[in-house]
GURO-931374 format. One record per residue (C-alpha): x, y, z; residue in one letter. Coordinates in steps of 0.25 Angstrom, whole numbers, plus 5000, padded with zeros to 4 digits. Layout:
# GURO-931374
XYZA ...
//
This chain:
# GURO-931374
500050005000X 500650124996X 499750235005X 498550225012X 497350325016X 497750435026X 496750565025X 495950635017X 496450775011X 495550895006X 495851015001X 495151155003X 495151285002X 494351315015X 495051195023X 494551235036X 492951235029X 492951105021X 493651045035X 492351105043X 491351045033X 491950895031X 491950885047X 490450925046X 490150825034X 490950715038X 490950725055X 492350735053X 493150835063X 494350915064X 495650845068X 496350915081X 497550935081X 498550845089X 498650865104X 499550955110X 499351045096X 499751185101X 498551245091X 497551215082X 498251205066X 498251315058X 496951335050X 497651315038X 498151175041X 497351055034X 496251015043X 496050865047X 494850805050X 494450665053X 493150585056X 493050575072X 492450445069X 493650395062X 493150335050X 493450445040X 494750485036X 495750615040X 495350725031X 496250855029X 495550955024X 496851055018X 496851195015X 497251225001X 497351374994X 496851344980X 495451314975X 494951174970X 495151174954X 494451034951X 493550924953X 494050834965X 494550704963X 494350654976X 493150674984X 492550614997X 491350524997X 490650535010X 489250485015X 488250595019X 487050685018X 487050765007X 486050885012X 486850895025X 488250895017X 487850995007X 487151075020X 488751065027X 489251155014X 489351045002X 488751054988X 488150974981X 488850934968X 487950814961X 486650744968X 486450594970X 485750554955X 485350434949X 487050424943X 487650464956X 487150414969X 487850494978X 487850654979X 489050724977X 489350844986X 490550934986X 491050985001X 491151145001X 492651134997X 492251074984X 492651214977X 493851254982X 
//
């Protein structure tokens, strides 16, 4: 085996936001930092956050200057209500039809 799954990595303009919004949609929370941490991190550190149940993986939600330019090629699947994510800030980007049997949803960094 050459590697083997560690976290997960997102990328946003508003880092501190999109953190905000997948601990409201997923239950996740934000990872303190180590004991005996003189002070909380800088504001413009990545942002971890993490299932408190430990069945999801780590996710770093980074800080990055420049604007989304295309499509993802990765994006997260995840189980949910639809009216309650788009109330939380998502958008709705195709509904459920008789090709697709899921909704697809973009979360509010979809743009940036």
């Amino acid at each position: 085996m050459a590697a083997r799954f560690k976290d997960l990595a997102l990328d946003a303009l508003d880092h501190q936001a999109l953190a905000d919004w997948w601990c409201a949609a997923l239950g996740y929370v934000r990872r303190e930092p180590p004991a005996g941490s003189p002070k909380p991190p800088p504001a413009e550190w990545p942002v971890p956050i993490y299932d408190p149940e430990g069945a999801g993986p780590l996710i770093w939600i980074n800080p990055v200057t420049e604007p989304k330019k295309a499509k993802n090629r990765m994006h997260l699947d995840v189980y949910g209500h639809r009216d309650e994510l788009l109330a939380l800030g998502a958008t709705l980007v195709r509904s459920r039809d008789t090709e697709l049997d899921w909704d697809v949803l973009a979360d509010p960094n979809a743009s940036n």
